[in-house]
TILUM-713907 format. One record per residue (C-alpha): residue number from 1; residue in three letters; y, z, x. Coordinates in steps of 0.2 Angstrom, whole numbers, plus 5000, padded with zeros to 4 digits. Layout:
BEGIN
[torgu NUM ALA [Y Z X]]
...
END
This chain:
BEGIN
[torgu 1 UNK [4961 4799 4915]]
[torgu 2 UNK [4966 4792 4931]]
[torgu 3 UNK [4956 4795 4946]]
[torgu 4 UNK [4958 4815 4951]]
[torgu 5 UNK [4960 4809 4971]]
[torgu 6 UNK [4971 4791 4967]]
[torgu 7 UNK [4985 4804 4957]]
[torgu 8 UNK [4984 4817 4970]]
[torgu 9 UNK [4987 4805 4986]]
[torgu 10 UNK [5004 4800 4974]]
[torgu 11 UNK [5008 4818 4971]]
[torgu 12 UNK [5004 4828 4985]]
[torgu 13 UNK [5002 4815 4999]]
[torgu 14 UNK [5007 4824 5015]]
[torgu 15 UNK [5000 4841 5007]]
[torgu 16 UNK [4984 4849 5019]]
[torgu 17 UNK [4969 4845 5008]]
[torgu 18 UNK [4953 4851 5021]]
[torgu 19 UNK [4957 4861 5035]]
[torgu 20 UNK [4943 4865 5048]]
[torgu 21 UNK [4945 4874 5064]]
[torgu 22 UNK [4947 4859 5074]]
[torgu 23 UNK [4954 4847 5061]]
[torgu 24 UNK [4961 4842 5045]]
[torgu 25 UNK [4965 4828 5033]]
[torgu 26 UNK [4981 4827 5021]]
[torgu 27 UNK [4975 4822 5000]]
[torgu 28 UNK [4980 4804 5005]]
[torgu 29 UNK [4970 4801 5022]]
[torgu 30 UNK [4955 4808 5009]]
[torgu 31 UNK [4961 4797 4996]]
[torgu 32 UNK [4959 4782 5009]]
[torgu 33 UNK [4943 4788 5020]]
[torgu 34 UNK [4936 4790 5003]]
[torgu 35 UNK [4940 4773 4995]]
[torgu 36 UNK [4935 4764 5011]]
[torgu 37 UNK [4919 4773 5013]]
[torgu 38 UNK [4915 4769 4993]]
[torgu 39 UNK [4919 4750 4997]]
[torgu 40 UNK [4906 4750 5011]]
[torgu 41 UNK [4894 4759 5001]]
[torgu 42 UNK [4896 4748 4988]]
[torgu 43 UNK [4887 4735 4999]]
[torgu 44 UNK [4872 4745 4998]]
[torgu 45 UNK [4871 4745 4978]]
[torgu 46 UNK [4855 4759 4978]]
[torgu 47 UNK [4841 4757 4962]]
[torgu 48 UNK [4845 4774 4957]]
[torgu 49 UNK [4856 4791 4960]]
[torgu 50 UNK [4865 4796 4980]]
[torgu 51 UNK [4858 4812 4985]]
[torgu 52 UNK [4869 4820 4998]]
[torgu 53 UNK [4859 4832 5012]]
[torgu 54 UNK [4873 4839 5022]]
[torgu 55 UNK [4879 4856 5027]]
[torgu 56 UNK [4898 4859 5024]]
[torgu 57 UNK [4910 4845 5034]]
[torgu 58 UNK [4924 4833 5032]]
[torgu 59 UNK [4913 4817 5030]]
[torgu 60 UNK [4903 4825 5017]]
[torgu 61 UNK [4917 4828 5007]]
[torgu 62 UNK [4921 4810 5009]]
[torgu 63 UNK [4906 4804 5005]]
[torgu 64 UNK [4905 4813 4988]]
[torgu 65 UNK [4923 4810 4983]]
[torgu 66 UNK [4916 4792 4988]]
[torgu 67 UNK [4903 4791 4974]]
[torgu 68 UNK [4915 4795 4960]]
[torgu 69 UNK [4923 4777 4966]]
[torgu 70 UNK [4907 4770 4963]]
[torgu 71 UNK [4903 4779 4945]]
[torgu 72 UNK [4886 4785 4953]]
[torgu 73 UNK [4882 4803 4950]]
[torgu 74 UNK [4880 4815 4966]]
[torgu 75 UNK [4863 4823 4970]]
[torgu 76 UNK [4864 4838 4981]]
[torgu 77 UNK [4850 4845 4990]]
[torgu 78 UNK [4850 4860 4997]]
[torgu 79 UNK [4847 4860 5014]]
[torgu 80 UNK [4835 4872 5018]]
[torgu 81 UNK [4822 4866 5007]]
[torgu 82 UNK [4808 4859 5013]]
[torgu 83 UNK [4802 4840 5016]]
[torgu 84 UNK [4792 4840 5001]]
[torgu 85 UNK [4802 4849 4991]]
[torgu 86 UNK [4816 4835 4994]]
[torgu 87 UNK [4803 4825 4989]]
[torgu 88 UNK [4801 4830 4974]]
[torgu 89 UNK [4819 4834 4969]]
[torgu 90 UNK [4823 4816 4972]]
[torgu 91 UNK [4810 4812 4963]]
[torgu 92 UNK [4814 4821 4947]]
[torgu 93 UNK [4832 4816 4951]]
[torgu 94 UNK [4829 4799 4951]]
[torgu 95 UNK [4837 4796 4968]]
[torgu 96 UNK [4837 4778 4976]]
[torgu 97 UNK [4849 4783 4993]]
[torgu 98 UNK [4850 4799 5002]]
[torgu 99 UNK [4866 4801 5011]]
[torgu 100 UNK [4865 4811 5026]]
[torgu 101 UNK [4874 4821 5042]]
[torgu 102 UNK [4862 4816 5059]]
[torgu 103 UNK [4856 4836 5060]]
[torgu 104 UNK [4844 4829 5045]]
[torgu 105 UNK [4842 4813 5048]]
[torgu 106 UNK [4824 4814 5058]]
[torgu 107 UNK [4819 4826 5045]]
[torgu 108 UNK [4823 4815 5029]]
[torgu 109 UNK [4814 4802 5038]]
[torgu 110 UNK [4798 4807 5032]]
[torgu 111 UNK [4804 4805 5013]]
[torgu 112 UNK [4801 4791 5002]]
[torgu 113 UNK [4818 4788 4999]]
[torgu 114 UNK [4832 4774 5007]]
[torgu 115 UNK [4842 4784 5020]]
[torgu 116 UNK [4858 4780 5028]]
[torgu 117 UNK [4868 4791 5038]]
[torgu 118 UNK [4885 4796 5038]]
[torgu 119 UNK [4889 4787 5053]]
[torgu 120 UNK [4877 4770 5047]]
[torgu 121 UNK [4887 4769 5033]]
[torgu 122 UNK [4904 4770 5042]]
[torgu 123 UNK [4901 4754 5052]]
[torgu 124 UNK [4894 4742 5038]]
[torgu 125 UNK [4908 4729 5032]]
[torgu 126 UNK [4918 4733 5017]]
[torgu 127 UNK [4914 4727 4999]]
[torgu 128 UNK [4929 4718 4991]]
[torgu 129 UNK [4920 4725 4972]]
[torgu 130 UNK [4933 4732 4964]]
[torgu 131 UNK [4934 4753 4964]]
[torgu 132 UNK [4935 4766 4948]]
[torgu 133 UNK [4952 4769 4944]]
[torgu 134 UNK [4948 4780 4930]]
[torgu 135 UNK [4936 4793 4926]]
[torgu 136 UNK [4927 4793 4912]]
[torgu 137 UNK [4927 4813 4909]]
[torgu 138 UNK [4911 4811 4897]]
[torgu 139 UNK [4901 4804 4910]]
[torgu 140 UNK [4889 4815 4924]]
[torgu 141 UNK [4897 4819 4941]]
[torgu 142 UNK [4886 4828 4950]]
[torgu 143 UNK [4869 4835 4948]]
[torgu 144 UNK [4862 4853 4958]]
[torgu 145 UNK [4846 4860 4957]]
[torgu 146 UNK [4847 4877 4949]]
[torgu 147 UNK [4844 4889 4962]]
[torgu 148 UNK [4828 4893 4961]]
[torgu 149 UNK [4829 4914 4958]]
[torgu 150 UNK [4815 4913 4945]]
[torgu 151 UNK [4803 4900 4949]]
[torgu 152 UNK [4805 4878 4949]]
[torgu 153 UNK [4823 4871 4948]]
[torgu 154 UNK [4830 4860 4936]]
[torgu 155 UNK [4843 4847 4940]]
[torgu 156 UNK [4859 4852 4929]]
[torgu 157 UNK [4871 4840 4925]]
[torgu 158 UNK [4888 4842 4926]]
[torgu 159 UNK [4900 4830 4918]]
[torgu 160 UNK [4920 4826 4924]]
[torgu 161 UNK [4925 4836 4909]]
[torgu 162 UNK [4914 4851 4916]]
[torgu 163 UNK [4923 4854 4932]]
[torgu 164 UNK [4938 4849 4924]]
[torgu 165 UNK [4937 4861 4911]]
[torgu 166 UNK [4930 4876 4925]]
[torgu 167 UNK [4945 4870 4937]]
[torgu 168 UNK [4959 4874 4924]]
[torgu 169 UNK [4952 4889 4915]]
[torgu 170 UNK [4948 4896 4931]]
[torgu 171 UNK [4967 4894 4936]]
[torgu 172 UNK [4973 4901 4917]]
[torgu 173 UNK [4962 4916 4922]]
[torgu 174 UNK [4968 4920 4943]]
[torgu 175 UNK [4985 4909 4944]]
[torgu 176 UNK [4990 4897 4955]]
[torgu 177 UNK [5003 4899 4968]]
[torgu 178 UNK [5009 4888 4982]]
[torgu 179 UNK [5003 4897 4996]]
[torgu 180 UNK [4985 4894 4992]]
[torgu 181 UNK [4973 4891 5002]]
[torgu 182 UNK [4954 4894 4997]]
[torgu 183 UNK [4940 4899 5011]]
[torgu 184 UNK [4926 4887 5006]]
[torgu 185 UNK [4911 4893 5016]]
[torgu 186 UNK [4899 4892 5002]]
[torgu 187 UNK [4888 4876 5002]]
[torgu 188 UNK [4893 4864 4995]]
[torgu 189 UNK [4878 4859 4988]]
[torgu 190 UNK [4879 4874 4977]]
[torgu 191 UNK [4892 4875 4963]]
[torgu 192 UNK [4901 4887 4969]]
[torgu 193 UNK [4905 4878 4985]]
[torgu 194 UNK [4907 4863 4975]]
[torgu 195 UNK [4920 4871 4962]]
[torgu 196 UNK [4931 4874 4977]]
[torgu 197 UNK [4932 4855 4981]]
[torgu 198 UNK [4936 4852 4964]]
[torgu 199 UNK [4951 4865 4963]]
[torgu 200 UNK [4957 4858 4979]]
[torgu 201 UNK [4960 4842 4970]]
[torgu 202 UNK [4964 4846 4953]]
[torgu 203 UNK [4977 4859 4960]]
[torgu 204 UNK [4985 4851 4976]]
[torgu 205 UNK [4978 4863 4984]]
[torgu 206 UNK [4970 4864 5004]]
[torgu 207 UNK [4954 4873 5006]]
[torgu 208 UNK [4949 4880 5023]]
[torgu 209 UNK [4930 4873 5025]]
[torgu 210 UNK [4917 4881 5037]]
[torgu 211 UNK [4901 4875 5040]]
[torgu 212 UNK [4894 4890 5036]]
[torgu 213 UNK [4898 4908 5031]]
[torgu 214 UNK [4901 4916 5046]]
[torgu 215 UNK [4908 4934 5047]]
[torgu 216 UNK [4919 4934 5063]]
[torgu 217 UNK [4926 4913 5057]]
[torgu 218 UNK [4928 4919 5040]]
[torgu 219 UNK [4939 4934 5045]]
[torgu 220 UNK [4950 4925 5058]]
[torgu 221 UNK [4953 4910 5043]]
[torgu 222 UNK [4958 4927 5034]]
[torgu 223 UNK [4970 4933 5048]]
[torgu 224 UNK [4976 4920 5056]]
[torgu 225 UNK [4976 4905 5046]]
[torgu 226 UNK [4985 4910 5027]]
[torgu 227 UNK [4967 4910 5017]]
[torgu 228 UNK [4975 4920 5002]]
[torgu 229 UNK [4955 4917 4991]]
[torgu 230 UNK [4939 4917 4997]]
[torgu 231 UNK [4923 4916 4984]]
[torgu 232 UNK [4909 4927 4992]]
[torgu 233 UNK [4893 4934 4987]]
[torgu 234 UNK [4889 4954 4990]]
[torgu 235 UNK [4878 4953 5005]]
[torgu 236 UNK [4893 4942 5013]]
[torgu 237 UNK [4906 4953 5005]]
[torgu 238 UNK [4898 4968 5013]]
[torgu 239 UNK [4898 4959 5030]]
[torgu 240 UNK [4916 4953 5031]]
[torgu 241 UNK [4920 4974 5024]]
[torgu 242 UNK [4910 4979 5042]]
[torgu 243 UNK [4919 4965 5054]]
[torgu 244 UNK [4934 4970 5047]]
[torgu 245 UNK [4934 4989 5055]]
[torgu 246 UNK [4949 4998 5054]]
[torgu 247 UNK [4958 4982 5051]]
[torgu 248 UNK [4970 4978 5034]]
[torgu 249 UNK [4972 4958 5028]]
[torgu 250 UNK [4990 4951 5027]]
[torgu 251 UNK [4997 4955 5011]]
[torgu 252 UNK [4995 4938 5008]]
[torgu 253 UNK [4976 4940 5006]]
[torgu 254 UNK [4976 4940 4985]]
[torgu 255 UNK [4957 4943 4983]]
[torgu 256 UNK [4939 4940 4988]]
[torgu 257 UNK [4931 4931 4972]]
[torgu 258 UNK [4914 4941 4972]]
[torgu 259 UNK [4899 4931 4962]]
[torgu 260 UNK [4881 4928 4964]]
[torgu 261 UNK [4874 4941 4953]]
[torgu 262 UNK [4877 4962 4948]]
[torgu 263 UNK [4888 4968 4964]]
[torgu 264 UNK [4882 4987 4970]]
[torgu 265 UNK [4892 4999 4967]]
[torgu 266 UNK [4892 5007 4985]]
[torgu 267 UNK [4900 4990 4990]]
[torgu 268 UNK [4912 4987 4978]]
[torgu 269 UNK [4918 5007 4979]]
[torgu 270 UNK [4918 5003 4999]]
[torgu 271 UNK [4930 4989 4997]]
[torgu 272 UNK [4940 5000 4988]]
[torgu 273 UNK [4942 5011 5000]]
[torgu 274 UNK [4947 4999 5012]]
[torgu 275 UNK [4960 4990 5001]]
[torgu 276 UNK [4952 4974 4998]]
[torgu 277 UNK [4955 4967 4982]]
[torgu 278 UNK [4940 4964 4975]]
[torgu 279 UNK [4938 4951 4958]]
[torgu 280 UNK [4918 4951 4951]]
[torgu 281 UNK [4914 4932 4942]]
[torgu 282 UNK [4900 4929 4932]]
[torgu 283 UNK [4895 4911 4932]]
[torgu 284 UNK [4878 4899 4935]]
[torgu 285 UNK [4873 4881 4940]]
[torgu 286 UNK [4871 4878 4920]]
[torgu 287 UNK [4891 4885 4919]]
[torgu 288 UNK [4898 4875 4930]]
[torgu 289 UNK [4905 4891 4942]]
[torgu 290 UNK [4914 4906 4935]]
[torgu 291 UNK [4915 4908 4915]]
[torgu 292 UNK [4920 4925 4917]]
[torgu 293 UNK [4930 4933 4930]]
[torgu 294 UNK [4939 4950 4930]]
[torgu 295 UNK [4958 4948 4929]]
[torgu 296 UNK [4967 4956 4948]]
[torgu 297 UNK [4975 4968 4936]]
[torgu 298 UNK [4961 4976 4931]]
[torgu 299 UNK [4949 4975 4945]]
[torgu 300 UNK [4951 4993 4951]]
[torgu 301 UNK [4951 5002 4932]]
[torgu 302 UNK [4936 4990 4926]]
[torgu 303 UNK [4925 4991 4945]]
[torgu 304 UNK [4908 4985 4942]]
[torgu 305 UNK [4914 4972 4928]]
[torgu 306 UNK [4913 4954 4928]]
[torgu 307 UNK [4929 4952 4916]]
[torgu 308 UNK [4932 4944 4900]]
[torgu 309 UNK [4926 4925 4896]]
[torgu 310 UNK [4939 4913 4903]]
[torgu 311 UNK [4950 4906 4890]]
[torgu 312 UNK [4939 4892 4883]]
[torgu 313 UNK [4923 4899 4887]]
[torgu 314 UNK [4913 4911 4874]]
[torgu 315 UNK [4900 4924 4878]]
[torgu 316 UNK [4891 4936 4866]]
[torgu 317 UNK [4876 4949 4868]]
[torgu 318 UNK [4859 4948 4859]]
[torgu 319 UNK [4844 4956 4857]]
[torgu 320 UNK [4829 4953 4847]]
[torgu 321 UNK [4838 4960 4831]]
[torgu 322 UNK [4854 4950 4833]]
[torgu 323 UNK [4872 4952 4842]]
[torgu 324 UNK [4873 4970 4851]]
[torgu 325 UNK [4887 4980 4847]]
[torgu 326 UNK [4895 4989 4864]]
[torgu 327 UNK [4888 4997 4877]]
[torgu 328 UNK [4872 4991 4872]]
[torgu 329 UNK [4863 4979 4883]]
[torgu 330 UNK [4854 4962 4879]]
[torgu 331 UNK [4854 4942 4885]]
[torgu 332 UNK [4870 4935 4887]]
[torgu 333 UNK [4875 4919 4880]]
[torgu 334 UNK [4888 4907 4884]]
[torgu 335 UNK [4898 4892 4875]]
[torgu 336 UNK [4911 4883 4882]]
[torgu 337 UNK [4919 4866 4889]]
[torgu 338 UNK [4912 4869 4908]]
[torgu 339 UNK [4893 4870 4901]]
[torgu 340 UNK [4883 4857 4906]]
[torgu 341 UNK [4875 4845 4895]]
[torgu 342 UNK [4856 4848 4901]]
[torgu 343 UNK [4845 4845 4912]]
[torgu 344 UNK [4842 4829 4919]]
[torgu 345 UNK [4826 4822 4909]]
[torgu 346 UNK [4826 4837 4900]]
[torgu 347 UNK [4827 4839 4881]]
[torgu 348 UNK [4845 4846 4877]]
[torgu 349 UNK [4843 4866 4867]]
[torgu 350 UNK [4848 4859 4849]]
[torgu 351 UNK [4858 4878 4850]]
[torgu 352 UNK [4875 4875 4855]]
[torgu 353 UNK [4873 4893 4864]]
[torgu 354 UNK [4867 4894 4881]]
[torgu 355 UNK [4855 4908 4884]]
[torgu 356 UNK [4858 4913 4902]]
[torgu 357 UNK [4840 4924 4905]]
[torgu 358 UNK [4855 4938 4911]]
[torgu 359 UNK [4854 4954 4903]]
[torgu 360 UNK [4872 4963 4900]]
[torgu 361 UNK [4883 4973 4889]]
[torgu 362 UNK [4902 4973 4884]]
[torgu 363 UNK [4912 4989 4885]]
[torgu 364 UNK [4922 4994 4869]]
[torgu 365 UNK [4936 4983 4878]]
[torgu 366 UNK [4926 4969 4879]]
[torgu 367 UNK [4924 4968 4897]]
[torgu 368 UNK [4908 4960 4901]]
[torgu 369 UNK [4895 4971 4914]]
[torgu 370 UNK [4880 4962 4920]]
[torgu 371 UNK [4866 4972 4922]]
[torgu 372 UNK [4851 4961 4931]]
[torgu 373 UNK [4840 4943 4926]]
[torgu 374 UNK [4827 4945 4913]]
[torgu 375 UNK [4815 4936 4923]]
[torgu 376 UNK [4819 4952 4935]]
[torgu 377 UNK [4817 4965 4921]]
[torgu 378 UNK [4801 4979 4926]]
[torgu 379 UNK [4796 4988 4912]]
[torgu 380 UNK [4785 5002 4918]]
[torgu 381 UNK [4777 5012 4902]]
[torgu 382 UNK [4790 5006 4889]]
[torgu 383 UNK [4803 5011 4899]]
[torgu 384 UNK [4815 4997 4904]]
[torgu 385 UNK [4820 4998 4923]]
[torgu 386 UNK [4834 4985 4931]]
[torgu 387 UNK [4830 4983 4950]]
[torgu 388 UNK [4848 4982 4953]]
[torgu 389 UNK [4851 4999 4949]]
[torgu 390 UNK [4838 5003 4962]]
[torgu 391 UNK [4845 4992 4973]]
[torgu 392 UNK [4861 5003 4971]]
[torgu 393 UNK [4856 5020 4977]]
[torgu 394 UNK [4846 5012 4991]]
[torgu 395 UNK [4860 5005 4997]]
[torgu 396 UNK [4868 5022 4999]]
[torgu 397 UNK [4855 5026 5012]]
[torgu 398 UNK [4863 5030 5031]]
[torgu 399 UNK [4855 5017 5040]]
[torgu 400 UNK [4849 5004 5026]]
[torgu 401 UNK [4856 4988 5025]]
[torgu 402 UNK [4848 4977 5014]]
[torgu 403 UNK [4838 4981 4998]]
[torgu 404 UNK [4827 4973 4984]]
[torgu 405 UNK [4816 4979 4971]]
[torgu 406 UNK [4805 4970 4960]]
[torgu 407 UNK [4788 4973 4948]]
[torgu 408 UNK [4771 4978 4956]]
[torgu 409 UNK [4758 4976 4944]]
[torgu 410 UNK [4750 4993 4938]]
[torgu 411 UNK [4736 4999 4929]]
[torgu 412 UNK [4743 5016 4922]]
[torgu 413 UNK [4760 5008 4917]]
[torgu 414 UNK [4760 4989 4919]]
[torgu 415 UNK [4772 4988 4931]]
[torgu 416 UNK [4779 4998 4944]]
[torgu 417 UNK [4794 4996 4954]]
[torgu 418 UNK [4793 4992 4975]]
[torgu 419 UNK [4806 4990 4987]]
[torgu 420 UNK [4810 4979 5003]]
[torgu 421 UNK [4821 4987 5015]]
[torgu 422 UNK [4829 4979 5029]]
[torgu 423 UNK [4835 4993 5040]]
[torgu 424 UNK [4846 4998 5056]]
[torgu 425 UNK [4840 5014 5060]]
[torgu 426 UNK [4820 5019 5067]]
[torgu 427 UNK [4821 5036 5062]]
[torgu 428 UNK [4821 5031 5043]]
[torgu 429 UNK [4805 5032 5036]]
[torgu 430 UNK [4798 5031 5019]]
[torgu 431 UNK [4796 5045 5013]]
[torgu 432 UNK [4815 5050 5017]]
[torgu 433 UNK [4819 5035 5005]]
[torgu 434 UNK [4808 5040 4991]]
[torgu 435 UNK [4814 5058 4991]]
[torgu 436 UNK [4833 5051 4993]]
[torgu 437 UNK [4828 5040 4979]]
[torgu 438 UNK [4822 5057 4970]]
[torgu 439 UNK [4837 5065 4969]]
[torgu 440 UNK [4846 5051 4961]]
[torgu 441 UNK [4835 5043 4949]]
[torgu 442 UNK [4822 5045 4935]]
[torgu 443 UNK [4804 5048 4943]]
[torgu 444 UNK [4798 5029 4933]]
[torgu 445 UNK [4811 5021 4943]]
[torgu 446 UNK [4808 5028 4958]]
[torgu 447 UNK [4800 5013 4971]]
[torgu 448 UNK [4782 5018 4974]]
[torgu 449 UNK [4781 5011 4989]]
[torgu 450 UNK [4791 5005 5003]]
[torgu 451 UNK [4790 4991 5012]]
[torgu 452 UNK [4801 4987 5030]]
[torgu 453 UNK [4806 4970 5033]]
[torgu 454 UNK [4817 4960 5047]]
[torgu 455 UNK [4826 4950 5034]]
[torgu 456 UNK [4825 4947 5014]]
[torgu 457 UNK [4821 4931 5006]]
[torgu 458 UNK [4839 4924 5001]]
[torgu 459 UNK [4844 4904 4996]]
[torgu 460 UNK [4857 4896 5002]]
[torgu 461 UNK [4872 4905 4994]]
[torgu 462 UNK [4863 4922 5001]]
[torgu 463 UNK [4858 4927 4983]]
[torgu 464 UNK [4843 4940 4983]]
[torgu 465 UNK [4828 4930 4980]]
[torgu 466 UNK [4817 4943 4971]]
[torgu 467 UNK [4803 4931 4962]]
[torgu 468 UNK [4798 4928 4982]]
[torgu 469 UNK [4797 4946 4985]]
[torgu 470 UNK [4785 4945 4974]]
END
C-alpha cells in the first residue's frame, strides 16, 4: 500500500492535519517535515529500535511519522516512568536511539541508550538514502508497553495492518463526517492517543492536540474551536461534566468516546443529565484501541455498555465450563484484524483468541457490559466481589471525589474489600462512608476499612491503578 502520509499530502494537501493552540500544520507540510526529518535521521542509522520520550507536540508527531519512512518500529515510553524503568523497557525493546523533546533530555541522559534531541536531529545534514514509498502492512509499526494495571509491562506489537484495521472499523462503527475534528489529549505514547494520529491520516482528518488533558483547554477546544470527538477516560470525563457548569456544547459536539475501563454509573447517569452524548469503548494496548464501542443510537437505552464488537472484530464470554450464555459473567476474549501479534520477545499464544484478564457478560441483545480485571477480582468467602461496583456507590457520596477498592488479605474470608477515598469535604468521616455504603450493598462488599488519600495512583491515561493500591 502506498505510504498513508505520501497519499494524504496528494488528497488532502491544504486540509488542517495538527491543530494546537498556538499553531498548525496542513497533511503536506507533515508529509514534508516528516520526510526531511526521516532523511536526516537516516544519517544516524541506530543498532536497533527508535524510542520516542515526548509528551504530546507537533515534532513528536513528526518524528514518528518519520520512522515509518525509515521502516524502523516506534518505541514509546511513557513519560512518567522512572529512569530505571526506561532502562529496562529499552532494554527489553531492544532500543538503539531514543528520540526526545529537551524537558527530558537531562533525565534520559543517565540511560544506556544513544540520545538525540528533537532539536539535534533537526540540524544534522540530510541523507540522500532513498525513503519508504510503501508500507508493508505485515510488518511492526509501533510497539507500547502495556500499561501496567496488574504488575510488569510487555512490549505489544502492533503492525500497519493493526491500526489500519482499528482506523476503518472504528469509522464503520461512529462514521465519518467532514466537519471532524478529534480532541487528542491522550498521550500519545498510549494507544489511545496514538489511534488518533492514525485516524487523522487514514481519514483526512485534523485533530486538535494538547499537551496534556486539561479540563478548562479541553472545554474551550470544545467550545470554541469545532472539536465534534474527544476520546476520554472517566476521571477526565467526570472533570470536563464539573468545568462545564450550566454550560450546553454546540450541537456540533457528536460524543465523548469514553474508555479506559468499567465507567460508574453515577457518571455516566450525570452526563445524561446534562446532555452530553456519552459512547463507552472497550479496547486494550493488545487490541490496538477500541474493539468494541457502543453505537450513538443506543448509548442512552444501553448506558453502562460498551457496544457490540466492531465489524471485524470477535469477542465471546467464558468461564471454566465453556462459553457463558447471557447475562452471565466470565473472561472476555477477543479476535480480530486490529489484535496484535504478541509481545515482543515473547512466545505468540498458539490460540488464535485473545484472553483479555476482563471479566464481562453480554445482554440478550448482545451488548457487551464489562464488569472489572480478573487480576482486580476479591473473592471474600466464596463470594465474588468486583471493586468497580464498590467504586460505584462510593462515588455517590456528597463530597467524595475519587474512589478505589481493592483486596485486603483476611483470615476469616481470604479477602476483604478496602477503599481509598480522595475527598472534598472535612466533615466526611468513615464511618458515614461504611454506613452509606450499608444501605446500598451486601455486608461482604461493604469496605472494612477506609482510607483517605490526596490523590490515587493513576498512569498516564488516568486509569485507576489498583495493583498499587495494594
Amino acid at each position: 500500500m502506498e505510504h498513508w502520509l505520501n497519499k494524504r499530502a496528494v488528497l488532502s494537501p491544504n486540509q488542517i492535519a495538527i491543530e494546537t493552540e498556538d499553531h498548525s500544520v496542513t497533511f503536506l507540510q507533515l508529509q514534508q517535515k516528516s520526510q526531511q526529518f526521516a532523511r536526516q535521521l537516516n544519517n544516524l542509522k541506530p543498532n536497533g529500535h527508535i524510542a520516542i520520550l515526548s509528551d504530546n507536540s507537533i515534532d513528536m508527531v513528526v518524528a514518528f511519522w518519520a520512522c515509518t519512512y525509515i521502516h524502523t518500529p516506534v518505541v514509546f515510553l511513557n513519560t512518567r516512568l522512572s529512569i530505571a524503568e526506561w532502562q529496562q523497557q529499552c532494554n527489553d525493546a531492544d532500543v538503539g536511539l531514543i528520540l526526545t523533546s529537551s524537558r527530558y533530555l537531562e533525565k534520559a541522559k543517565h540511560l544506556h541508550v544513544s540520545l538525540e534531541s528533537f532539536f539535534a536531529i533537526k540540524k544534522l545534514t540530510i541523507s540522500e538514502d532513498p525513503l519508504v514509498d510503501e508500507i508493508d502492512m505485515e510488518k511492526v509499526c509501533s510497539m507500547m508497553f502495556t500499561s501496567g494495571t496488574t504488575g510488569r509491562a510487555k512490549a505489544v506489537q502492533h503492525t500497519f495492518d493493526n491500526h489500519w484495521s482499528s482506523a476503518v472499523a472504528s469509522s464503520l462503527n461512529l462514521g465519518l463526517f467532514p466537519e471532524d475534528k478529534w480532541l487528542a489529549s491522550l498521550p500519545l505514547f498510549h494507544i489511545g492517543g496514538l489511534s488518533i494520529l492514525i485516524k487523522s491520516v487514514i481519514y483526512g482528518m485534523p485533530i486538535y492536540l494538547l499537551e496534556k488533558f486539561d479540563a478548562e483547554q479541553a472545554h474551550k477546544a470544545i467550545m470554541e474551536d469545532q472539536v465534534t470527538i474527544i476520546s476520554v477516560v472517566a476521571v477526565t470525563c467526570s472533570r470536563l461534566l464539573e468545568r462545564m457548569g450550566t454550560e450546553s456544547y454546540p450541537d456540533s459536539f457528536r460524543c465523548m468516546l469514553l474508555g479506559g475501563g468499567p465507567a460508574p454509573k453515577p457518571l455516566l447517569e450525570q452526563a445524561k443529565v446534562k446532555q452530553v452524548p456519552i459512547v463507552q469503548t472497550y479496547g486494550m494496548t493488545e487490541t490496538c484501541s477500541q474493539i468494541a464501542t457502543l453505537n450513538e443510537k443506543d448509548a442512552l437505552r444501553k448506558l453502562g455498555s460498551a457496544g457490540k464488537p466492531l465489524f471485524t472484530a470477535s469477542l465471546k464470554i467464558i468461564d471454566e465450563k465453556g462459553e457463558c450464555i447471557p447475562n452471565q459473567i466470565g473472561e472476555i476474549l477477543a479476535k480480530g484484524p486490529m489484535v496484535s501479534p504478541g509481545y515482543y520477545q515473547h512466545k505468540k499464544q498458539s490460540n488464535e483468541w485473545l484472553r483479555t484478564g476482563d471479566l464481562g457478560y453480554f445482554d440478550e441483545e448482545g451488548f457487551l457490559y464489562v464488569v472489572d480485571r480478573r487480576s482486580d477480582l476479591i473473592i471474600s468467602g466464596g463470594e465474588n466481589i468486583y471493586p468497580a461496583e464498590i467504586e460505584e456507590v462510593l462515588l455517590t457520596v456528597d463530597g467524595v471525589m475519587e474512589a478505589g477498592v481493592t483486596a485486603q488479605e483476611d483470615r476469616e474470608w481470604g479477602q476483604v474489600p478496602v477503599a481509598y477515598i480522595v475527598k472534598n469535604d472535612k466533615q466526611i468521616t468513615t464511618d458515614h462512608i461504611k454506613d452509606y455504603c450499608k444501605e446500598r450493598l451486601a455486608n461482604f462488599k461493604v469496605p472494612k476499612q477506609i482510607h483517605f488519600r490526596d490523590q490515587l495512583p493513576r498512569n498516564a491515561t488516568n486509569k485507576l491503578q489498583r495493583h498499587k493500591l495494594k
